[in-house]
N, C-alpha and C positions, 0 to 999 in steps of 0.2 A: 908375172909378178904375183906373188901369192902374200896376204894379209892373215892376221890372226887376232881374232875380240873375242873378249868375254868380261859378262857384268851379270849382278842379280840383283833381282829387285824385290820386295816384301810387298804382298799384294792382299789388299781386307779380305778378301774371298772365300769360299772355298773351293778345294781342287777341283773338284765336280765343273764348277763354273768357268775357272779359267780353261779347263779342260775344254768345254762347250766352245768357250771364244775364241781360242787358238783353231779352233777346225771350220769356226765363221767365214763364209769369204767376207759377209761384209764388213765384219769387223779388221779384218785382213787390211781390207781395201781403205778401210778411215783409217788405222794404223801406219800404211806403210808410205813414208815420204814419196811424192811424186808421184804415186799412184791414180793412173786414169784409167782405167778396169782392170779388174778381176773376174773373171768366170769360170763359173765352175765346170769341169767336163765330166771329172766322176767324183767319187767320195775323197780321192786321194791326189788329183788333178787340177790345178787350175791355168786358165791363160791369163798374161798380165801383158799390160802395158804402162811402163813406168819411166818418167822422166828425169833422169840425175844428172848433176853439173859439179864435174869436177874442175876447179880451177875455171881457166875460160871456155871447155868444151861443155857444150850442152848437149847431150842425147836421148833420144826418146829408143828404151829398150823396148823389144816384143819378143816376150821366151816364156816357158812354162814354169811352173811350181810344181813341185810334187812334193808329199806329207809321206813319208817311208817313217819303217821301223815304228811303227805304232804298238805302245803301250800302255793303252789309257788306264788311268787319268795320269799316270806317270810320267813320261816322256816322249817324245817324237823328235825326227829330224824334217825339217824342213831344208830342201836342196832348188836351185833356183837356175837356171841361166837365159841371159840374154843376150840378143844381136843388138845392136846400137849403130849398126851399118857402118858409115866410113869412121865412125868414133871408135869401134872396136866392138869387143864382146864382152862381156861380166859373166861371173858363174862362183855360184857360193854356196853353203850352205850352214844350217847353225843346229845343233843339238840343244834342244830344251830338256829342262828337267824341272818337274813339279814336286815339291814336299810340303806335306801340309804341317802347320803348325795353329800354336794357341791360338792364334788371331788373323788366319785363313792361311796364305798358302808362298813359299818363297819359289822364285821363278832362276832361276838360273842357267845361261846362255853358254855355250862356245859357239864363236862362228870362226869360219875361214871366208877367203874371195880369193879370187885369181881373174885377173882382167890380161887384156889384151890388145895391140893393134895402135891405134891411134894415143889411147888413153894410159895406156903403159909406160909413154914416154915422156909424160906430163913429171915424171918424177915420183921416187916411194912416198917423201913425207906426205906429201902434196896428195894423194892417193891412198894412202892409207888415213888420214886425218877424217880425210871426206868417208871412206868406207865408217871408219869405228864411228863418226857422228852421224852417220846413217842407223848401222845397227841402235847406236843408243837412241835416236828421234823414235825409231819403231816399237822399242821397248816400253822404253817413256810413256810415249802414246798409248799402246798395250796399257799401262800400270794406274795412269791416270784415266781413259775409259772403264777400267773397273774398281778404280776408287769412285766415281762418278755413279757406276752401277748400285756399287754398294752403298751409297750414300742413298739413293732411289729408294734401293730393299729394305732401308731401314726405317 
């Protein structure tokens, strides 16, 4: 089953900075829903352990992250998969794109997901709901950590 999201968000910042925090693991890690590690392996690697509940299945993923196509402060993809064991597997990724404007910098997303196994059978709506309100909690999260920042910086 394959899903399709995309949102943007206006962020006080400048690109410089969201730039900086998209490549944080640990901002990563306070960002991303259900997140109970992130670690870094290399500059463009990380390993995750993340807990999502779709509907009545609960599972604890364990998969990589990799940051490809790097064009700072411009854009990256972030691409993801995980095992979820008898729940099934997840695997996604999202294309950001940073532009800077008068009063810091607009953030805009596409992502995909493709699940599988147990979790696929849960139904599309039911699955993509949870997927697109995942991406937007991470955004979110993402948007108001650096309105929070900026609010510091000022």
């Amino acid at each position: 089953m394959a899903l399709e999201m995309s949102g943007s968000y206006e962020l006080p910042v400048p690109r410089e900075r969201v730039w900086t925090a998209l490549n944080d693991p640990e901002m990563l890690k306070r960002c991303i829903p259900g997140c109970e590690e992130l670690e870094q392996l290399s500059p463009t690697e990380l390993r995750a352990v993340v807990v999502a509940k779709v509907g009545p299945v609960k599972a604890r993923f364990k998969g990589k992250v990799t940051l490809e196509d790097l064009e700072a402060p411009a854009s990256y993809r972030i691409v993801g998969e995980g095992d979820g064991g008898i729940a099934g597997f997840a695997k996604g990724g999202a294309k950001v794109e940073l532009t800077e404007t008068q009063t810091g910098t607009t953030l805009v997303y596409t992502a995909e997901a493709q699940i599988g196994g147990k979790l696929a059978q849960l139904g599309q709506r039911l699955v993509a709901g949870t997927a697109k309100k995942t991406a937007d909690e991470f955004f979110r999260n993402f948007a108001e950590a650096m309105a929070g920042e900026a609010a510091e910086g000022a």
